[in-house]
N, C-alpha and C positions, 0 to 999 in steps of 0.2 A: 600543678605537678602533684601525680600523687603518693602517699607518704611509700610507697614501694620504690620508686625513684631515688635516687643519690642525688644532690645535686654536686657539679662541678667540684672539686677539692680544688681547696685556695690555700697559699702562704700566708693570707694577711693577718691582720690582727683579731683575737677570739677563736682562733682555731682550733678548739678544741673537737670540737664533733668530726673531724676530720682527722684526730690524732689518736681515736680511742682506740684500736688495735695493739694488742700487746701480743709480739712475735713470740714463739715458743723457745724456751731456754736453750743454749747450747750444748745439749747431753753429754756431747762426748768428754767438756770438760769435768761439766756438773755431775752427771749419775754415778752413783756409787755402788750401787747393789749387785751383789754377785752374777757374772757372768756378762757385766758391763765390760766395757773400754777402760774408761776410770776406775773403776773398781777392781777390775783386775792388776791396774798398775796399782793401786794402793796398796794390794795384800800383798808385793814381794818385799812389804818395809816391815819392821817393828813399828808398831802405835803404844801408847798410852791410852790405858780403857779406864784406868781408874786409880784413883789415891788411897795410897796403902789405909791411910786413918779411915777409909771409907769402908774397907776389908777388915773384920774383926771378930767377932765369933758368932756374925750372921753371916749369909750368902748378902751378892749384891745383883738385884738385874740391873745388865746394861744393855743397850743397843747398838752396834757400832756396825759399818759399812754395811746397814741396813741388817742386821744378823741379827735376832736376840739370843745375847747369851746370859751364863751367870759366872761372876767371878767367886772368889771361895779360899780361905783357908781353913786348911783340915789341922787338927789338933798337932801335927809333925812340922807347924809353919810353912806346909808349901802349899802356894800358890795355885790355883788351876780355873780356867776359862774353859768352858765347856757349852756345847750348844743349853742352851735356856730350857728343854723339855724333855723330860725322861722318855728315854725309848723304849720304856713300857707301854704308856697310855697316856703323854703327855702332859703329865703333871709338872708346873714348874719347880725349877731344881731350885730359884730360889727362896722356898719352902723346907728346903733340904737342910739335915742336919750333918753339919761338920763331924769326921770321924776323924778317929789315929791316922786313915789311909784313906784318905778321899771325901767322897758326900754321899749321902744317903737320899734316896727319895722319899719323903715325907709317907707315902700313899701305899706302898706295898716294900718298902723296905731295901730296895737296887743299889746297889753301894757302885759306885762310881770314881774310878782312880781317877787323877789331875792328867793319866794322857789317854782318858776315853776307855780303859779296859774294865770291861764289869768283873766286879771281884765276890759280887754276892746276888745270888735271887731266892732268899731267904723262903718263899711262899712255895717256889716251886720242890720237887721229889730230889733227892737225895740222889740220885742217878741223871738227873736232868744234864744237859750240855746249853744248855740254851744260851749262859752267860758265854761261855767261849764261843758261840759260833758269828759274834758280831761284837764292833765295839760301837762305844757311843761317839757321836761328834765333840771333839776337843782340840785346841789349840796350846805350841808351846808357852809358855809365859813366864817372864823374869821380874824380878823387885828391886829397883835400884832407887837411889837418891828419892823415899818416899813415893816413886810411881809403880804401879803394875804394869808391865807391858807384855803386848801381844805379839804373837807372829801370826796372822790367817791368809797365808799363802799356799803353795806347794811344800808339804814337810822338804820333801828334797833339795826345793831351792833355800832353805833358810840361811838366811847370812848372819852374819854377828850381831849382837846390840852393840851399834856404834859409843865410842867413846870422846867427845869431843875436846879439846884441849883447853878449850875454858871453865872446864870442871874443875881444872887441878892448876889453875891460878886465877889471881892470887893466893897464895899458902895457907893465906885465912879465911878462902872464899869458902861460904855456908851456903849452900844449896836446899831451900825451901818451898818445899811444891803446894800446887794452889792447882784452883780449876775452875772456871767459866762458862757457862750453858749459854750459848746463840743460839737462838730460833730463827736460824739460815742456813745458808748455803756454803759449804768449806772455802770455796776457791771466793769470793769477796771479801773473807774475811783475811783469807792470806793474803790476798794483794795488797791490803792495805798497806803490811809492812816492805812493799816496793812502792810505793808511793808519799814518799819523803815532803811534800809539797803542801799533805794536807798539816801537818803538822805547825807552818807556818800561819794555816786560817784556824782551820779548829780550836787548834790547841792552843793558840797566842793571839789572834788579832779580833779574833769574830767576838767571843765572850769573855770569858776569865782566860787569865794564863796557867796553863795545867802544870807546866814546870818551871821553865825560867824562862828569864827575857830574852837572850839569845835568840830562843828558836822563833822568835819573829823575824828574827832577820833572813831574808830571799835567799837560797844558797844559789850555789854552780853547780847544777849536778850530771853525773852522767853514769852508766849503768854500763854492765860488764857481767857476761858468762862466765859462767866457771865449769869446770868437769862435771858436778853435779849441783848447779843452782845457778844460780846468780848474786850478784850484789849490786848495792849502789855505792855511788861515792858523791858525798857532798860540802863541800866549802863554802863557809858563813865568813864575813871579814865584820868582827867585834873590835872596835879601836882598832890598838896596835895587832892584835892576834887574829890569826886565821886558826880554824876551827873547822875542822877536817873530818867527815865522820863515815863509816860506812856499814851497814848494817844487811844480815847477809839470807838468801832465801837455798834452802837445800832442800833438794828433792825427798820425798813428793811435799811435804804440808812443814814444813819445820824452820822457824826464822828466830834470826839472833838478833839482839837489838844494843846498843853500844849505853852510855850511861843515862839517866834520868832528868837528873839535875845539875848540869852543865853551865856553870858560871861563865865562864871564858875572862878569868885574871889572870891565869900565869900557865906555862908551859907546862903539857901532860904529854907523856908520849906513851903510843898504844896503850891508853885504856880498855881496859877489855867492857865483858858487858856485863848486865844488868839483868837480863832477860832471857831465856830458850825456852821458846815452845812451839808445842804440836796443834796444829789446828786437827782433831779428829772429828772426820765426818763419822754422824749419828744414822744420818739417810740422805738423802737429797736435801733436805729441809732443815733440818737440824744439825748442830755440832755441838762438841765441846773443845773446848782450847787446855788444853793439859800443859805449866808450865813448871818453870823452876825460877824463882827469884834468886840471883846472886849477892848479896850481903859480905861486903869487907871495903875497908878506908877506902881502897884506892875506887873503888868506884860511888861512894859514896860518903864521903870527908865528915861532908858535916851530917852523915846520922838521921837524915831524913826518909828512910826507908822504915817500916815497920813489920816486921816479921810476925807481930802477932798481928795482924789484918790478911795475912796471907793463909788460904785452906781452901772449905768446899764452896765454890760458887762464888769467889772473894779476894780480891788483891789489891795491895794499899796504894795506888794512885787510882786519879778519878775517872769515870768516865767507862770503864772497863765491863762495868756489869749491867743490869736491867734493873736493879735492888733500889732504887733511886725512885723517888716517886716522881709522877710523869711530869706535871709542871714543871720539878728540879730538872729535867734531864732535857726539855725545851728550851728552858730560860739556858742553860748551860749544857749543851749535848756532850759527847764523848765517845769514842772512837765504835764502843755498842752501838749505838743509837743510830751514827751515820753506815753503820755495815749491816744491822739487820732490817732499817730501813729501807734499803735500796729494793724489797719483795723478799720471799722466802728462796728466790734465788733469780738474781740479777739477770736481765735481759741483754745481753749485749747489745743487738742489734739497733735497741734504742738510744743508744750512747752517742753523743757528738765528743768526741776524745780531741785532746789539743795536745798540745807538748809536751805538757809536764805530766804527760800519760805513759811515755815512755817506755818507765818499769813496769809497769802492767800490762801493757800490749807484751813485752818483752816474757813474762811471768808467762803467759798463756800461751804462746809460742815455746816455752821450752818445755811446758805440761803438755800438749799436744803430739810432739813430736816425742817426748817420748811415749807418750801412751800409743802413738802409733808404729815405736819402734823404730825411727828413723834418728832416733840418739838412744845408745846404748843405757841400761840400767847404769845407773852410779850409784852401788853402794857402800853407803862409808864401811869406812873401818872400824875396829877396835875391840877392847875383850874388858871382862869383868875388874880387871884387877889393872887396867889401866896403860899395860904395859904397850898397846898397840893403840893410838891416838891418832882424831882425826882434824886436821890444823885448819883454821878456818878464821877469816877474815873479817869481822865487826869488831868496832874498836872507835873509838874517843882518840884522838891528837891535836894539840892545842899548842903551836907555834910562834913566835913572836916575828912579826911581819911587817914592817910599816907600812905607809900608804906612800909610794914615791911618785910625784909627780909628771914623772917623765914617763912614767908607765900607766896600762889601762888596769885597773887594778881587777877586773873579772878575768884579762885574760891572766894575770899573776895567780887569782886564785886557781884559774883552771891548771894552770902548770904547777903550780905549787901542791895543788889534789893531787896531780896524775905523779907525782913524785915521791910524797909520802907514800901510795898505793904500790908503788913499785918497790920500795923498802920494805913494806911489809910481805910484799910476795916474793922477795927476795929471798927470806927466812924458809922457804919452800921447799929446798934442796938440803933442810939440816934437819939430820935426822932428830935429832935430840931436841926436845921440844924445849927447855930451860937454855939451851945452847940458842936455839932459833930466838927465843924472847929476845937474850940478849944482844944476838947480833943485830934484830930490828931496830931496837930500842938507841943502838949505837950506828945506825946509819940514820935513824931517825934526827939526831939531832946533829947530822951531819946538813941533814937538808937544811937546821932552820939556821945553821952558821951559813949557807950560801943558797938560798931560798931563789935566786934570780937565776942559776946555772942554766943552759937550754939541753 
């Protein structure tokens, strides 16, 4: 035979000369650059470009949904995202010096306001019009809880910066933004947090345990749409207590995650979370993860979170970053390692998926359809000052449950999950967000007085 010839493809054993083909990625989920499918669903959101500490009396370049821009505060504290290259002669603006009223271009002096109107073309005549007859590329952008955020959408479509209602509990919840570089692809890294399953290998059986012992134990899980996301829901049985957890994915990149260090001794009801963040895609290939760490008792008792570990490129559990030298991060991987691993942007078509795949088949099916418009935008709510919140489902509950013999005790957990989760969504219809806590929290422990009801 000669070597121009294939021979036969076999299943058997060493197949690999038979396996080398690597299909081409799924664009329509993956690409991000403008005048994509994906791309365009991204920019009708607000993103996170960048962490205020990172913003200060330099420019910053970033790069986001493939765009280069510069971020910027001018001597007045505001904020402004502008395309990356002066529309004179494309000198970077992050070169540019901050003024009273915008940025300057380093090269011939173009003063530049934070919503794209040229205010100065200093070189040119005294008569000239050339600054008014065009503006420069800009985007709106807001500062909140430590993050800069973008709108790069249609001006006209611009919806709110949502306000989510686990900002403003608990009363002592500190909100600490942090940030993470992945050299991958946005949507593997978001799945991960619909994929509740890995947590029980990675994080607990395979090498070190990353949090606590609990999260070895197998849960019952099962997953659920919402108006805009999804969630999962999953029930662990710890001794006497079931251990309830759901942690929730919002359109387009944005997932909440319920508490960290989860003992399962004694009855919690809706614990909120730990965690909100933005996976922002950089390109195709790159992101960053823009988050917010939540710090107070109730989701962390005993004090094992660390706030000063939390910033640029950096947050205090493991596993999270690249920062880790390589041996460390083999002998003990972490949630980095198994997501930018998988290529600079995961193949689906070579996936054999099984069960506990679920939430992620689920995840890409609801990115899909709306990118193709066959599910309406969802976009949250909310305003600056809080008054308008958008109520949202991740949360820690920890019930007292025995194991009774006369019962199968998965199918107990699974009705016992689907129970608390209706309690919580019960809270749906009130309007008042401290009013909803309450009432969850008091049907909550309605269930674990009669935990067997059908």
């Amino acid at each position: 035979m000669s070597v121009q010839e294939k021979p036969q493809k076999a299943d058997g054993a060493y197949s690999g000369y038979h396996r080398r083909d690597v299909p081409q990625a799924d664009a329509e989920l993956t690409h991000v650059g403008p005048d994509t499918p994906g791309g365009e669903f991204m920019r009708r959101y607000w993103h996170p470009v960048a962490l205020s500490s990172d913003v200060t009396d330099l420019p910053l370049a970033v790069r986001i949904l493939g765009e280069d821009l510069v971020v910027f505060r001018d001597k007045s504290n505001r904020v402004g995202v502008l395309h990356r290259h002066c529309s004179h002669r494309g000198t970077s603006l992050e070169y540019g010096i901050p003024s009273e009223q915008g940025i300057r271009c380093c090269y011939h002096g173009w003063l530049f306001d934070v919503d794209g109107r040229i205010l100065e073309t200093p070189g040119e005549p005294p008569e000239s019009r050339l600054k008014d007859s065009f503006v420069h590329g800009a985007y709106p952008a807001e500062e909140h809880h430590g993050l800069i955020f973008a709108y790069m959408g249609p001006p006209e479509e611009k919806p709110e910066l949502p306000v989510y209602d686990t900002y403003l509990t608990p009363s002592d919840n500190r909100l600490i933004p942090y940030s993470i570089w992945q050299p991958c692809n946005w949507l593997q890294i978001r799945e991960n947090g619909m994929d509740p399953i890995h947590a029980v290998f990675l994080h607990s059986r395979l090498t070190e345990v990353h949090f606590t012992q609990p999260w070895a134990a197998m849960p019952v899980f099962e997953f659920f749409e919402t108006g805009d996301g999804m969630h999962y829901l999953t029930t662990r049985r710890v001794g006497d207590y079931l251990w309830i957890r759901s942690a929730q994915f919002t359109l387009p990149n944005i997932g909440q995650t319920g508490g960290l260090w989860e003992e399962v001794t004694e009855s919690k009801y809706f614990g909120r979370v730990s965690l909100t963040r933005w996976v922002v895609p950089v390109d195709d290939t790159n992101s960053w993860i823009f988050g917010l760490r939540h710090f107070n008792d109730a989701i962390d008792p005993e004090h094992q979170g660390r706030e000063e570990e939390c910033g640029h490129d950096s947050v205090d559990f493991i596993g999270q970053d690249g920062n880790r030298p390589y041996a460390e991060r083999q002998r003990n991987p972490g949630d980095w390692d198994a997501q930018v691993s998988q290529r600079p942007i995961a193949v689906h078509n070579l996936e054999h998926r099984g069960s506990t795949d679920v939430g992620v088949v689920m995840l890409r099916r609801v990115v899909r359809e709306t990118i193709r418009g066959e599910k309406k935008f969802a976009i949250p709510i909310g305003d600056a000052a809080g008054q308008k919140v958008t109520y949202t489902y991740s949360h820690d509950t920890v019930i007292r449950v025995p194991v009774r013999d006369d019962l199968d005790d998965e199918d107990v957990q699974r009705q016992v999950g689907r129970q608390v989760m209706d309690a919580i969504k019960s809270g749906d219809a009130i309007p008042d967000a401290e009013a909803r806590e309450t009432h969850i929290i008091a049907r909550l422990k309605e269930v674990e007085a009669n935990p067997h009801q059908t």
